[in-house]
C-alpha positions as CSV (number, residue, x, y, z in Angstrom):
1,X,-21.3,1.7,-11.3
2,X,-21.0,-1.9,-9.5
3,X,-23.8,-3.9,-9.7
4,X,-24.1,-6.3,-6.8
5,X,-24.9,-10.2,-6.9
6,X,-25.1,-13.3,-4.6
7,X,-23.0,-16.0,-5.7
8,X,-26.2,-18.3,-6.2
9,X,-27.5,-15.8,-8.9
10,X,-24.3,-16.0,-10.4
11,X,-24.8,-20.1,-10.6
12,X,-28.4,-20.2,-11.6
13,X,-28.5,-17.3,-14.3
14,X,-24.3,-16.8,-15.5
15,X,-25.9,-14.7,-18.7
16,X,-27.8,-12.1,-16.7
17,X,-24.5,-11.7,-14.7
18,X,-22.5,-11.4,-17.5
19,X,-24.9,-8.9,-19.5
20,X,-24.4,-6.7,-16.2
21,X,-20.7,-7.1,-16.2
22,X,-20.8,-6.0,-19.9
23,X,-22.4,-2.3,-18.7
24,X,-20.1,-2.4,-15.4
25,X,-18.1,-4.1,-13.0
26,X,-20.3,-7.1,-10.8
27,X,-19.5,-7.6,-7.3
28,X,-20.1,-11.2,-6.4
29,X,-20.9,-11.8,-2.4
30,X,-20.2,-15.3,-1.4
31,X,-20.8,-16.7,2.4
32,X,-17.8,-18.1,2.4
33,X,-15.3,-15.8,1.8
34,X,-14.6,-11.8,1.1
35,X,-16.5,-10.6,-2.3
36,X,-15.2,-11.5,-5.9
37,X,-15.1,-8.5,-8.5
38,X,-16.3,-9.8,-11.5
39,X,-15.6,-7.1,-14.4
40,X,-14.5,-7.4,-18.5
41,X,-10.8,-7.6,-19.3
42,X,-10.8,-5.1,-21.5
43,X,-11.8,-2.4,-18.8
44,X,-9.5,-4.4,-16.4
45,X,-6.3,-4.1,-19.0
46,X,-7.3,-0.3,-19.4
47,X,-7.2,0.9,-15.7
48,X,-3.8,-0.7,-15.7
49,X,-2.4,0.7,-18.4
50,X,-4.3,4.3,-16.7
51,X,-2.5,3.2,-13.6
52,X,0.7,2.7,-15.2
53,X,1.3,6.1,-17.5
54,X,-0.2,7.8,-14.5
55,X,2.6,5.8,-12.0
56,X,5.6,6.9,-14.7
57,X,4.4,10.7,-15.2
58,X,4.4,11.1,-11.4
59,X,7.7,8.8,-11.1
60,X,9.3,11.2,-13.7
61,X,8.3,14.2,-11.8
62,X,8.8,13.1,-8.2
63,X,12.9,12.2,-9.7
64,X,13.0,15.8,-10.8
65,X,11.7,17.5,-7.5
66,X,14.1,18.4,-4.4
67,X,13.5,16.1,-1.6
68,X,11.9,18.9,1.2
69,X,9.6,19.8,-2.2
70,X,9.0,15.8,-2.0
71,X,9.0,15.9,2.0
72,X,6.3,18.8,1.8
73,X,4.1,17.2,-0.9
74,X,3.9,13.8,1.5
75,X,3.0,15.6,4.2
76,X,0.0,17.2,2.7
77,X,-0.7,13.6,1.7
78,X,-0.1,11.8,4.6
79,X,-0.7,14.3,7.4
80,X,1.0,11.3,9.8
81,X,4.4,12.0,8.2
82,X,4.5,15.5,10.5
83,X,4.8,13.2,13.8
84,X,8.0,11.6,12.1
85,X,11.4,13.1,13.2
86,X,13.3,15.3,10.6
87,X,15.5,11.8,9.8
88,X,12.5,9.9,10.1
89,X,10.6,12.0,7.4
90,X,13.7,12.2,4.8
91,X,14.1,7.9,5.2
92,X,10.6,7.8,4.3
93,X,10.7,10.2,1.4
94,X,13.5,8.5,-0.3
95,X,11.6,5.3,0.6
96,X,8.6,6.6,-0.8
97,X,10.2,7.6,-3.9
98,X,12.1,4.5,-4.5
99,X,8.7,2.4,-3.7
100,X,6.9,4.5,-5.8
101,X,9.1,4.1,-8.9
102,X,9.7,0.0,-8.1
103,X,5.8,-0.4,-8.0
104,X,5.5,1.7,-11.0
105,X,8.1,-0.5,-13.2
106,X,6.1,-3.8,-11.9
107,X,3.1,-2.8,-12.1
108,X,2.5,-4.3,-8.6
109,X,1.4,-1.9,-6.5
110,X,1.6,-4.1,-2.9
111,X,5.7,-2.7,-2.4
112,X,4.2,1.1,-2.3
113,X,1.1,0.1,-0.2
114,X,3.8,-1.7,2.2
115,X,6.2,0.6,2.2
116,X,3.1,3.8,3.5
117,X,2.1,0.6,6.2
118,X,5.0,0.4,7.7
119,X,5.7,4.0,8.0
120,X,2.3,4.8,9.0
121,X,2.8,2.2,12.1
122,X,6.1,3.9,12.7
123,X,4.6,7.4,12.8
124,X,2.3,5.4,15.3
125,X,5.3,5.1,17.8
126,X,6.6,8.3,17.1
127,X,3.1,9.7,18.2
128,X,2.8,7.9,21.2
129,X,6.2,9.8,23.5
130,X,5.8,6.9,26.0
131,X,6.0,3.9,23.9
132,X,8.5,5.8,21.5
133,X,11.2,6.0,24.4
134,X,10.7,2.1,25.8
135,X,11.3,1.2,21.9
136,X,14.1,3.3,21.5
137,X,16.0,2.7,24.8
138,X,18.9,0.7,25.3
139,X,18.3,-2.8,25.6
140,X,20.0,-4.0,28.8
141,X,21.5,-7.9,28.4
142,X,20.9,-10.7,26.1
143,X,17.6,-11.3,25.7
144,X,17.5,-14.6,24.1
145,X,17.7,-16.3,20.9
146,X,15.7,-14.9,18.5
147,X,13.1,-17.5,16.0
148,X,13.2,-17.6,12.6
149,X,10.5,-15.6,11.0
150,X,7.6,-17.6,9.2
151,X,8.0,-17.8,5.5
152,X,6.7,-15.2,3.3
153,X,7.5,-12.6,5.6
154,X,9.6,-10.2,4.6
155,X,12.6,-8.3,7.2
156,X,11.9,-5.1,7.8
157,X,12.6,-2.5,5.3
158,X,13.7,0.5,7.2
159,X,15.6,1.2,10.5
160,X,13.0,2.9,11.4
161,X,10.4,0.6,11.1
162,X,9.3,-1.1,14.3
């Protein structure tokens, strides 16, 4: 259970807070910004280490199973996957799976969340026939130089990515 708190009650009384962070986690809303989850290390250390055994068990199995047994698992998981072309869907499962096992080594599950966003917008395109074919079309003369993208953001990950 989450217990919620404003950020002045958090100020004026820090031991009530903390006596209700010692029976559960504390969200703590702020005006300012988005809310801060306030919760005890110890329960914080063991959902990762949950999170990790559960990310190698699956990472073992998902390197033992045939890729249209791995195709047919995502598509029950991701029911977008099904507007993908059959090229389309095996990229993403080997994606998926390489994702999967990279986040799973790191412990940093943002290259798995990144790697279901970008697919998810391209199943996006591939569900929408009209915009699908103006992407996909030729591209008829130069059409300028192209910037330099902003730092921090990372190329794109997949030719099929838009």
């Amino acid at each position: 259970m989450t217990a919620d708190v404003h950020w002045s009650e958090l100020q004026r009384d820090p031991k009530s807070v903390a006596r209700l962070a010692d029976e559960g986690d504390v969200r703590v809303h702020r005006r300012d910004g988005p809310a801060l989850l306030l919760t005890r290390e110890d329960r914080a250390n063991s959902r990762i280490e949950g999170a990790l055994d559960a990310a190698r068990l699956v990472r073992s199995l998902t390197s033992q199973l045939v890729p249209s047994e791995l195709a047919r698992a995502a598509i029950k998981e991701f029911p977008w996957v099904d507007v993908l072309s059959e090229d389309a869907r095996a990229e993403f499962v080997a994606e998926l799976a390489r994702a999967f096992r990279t986040s799973a080594e790191l412990g940093h599950w943002t290259v798995l969340a990144q790697t279901v966003r970008e697919w998810k917008a391209t199943a996006a395109i591939y569900a929408d026939p009209e915009l699908a074919a103006r992407l996909t079309k030729p591209v008829d003369g130069d059409l300028g130089p192209v910037s330099r993208p902003a730092d921090g953001v990372a190329p794109a990950s997949h030719s099929g990515q838009t």
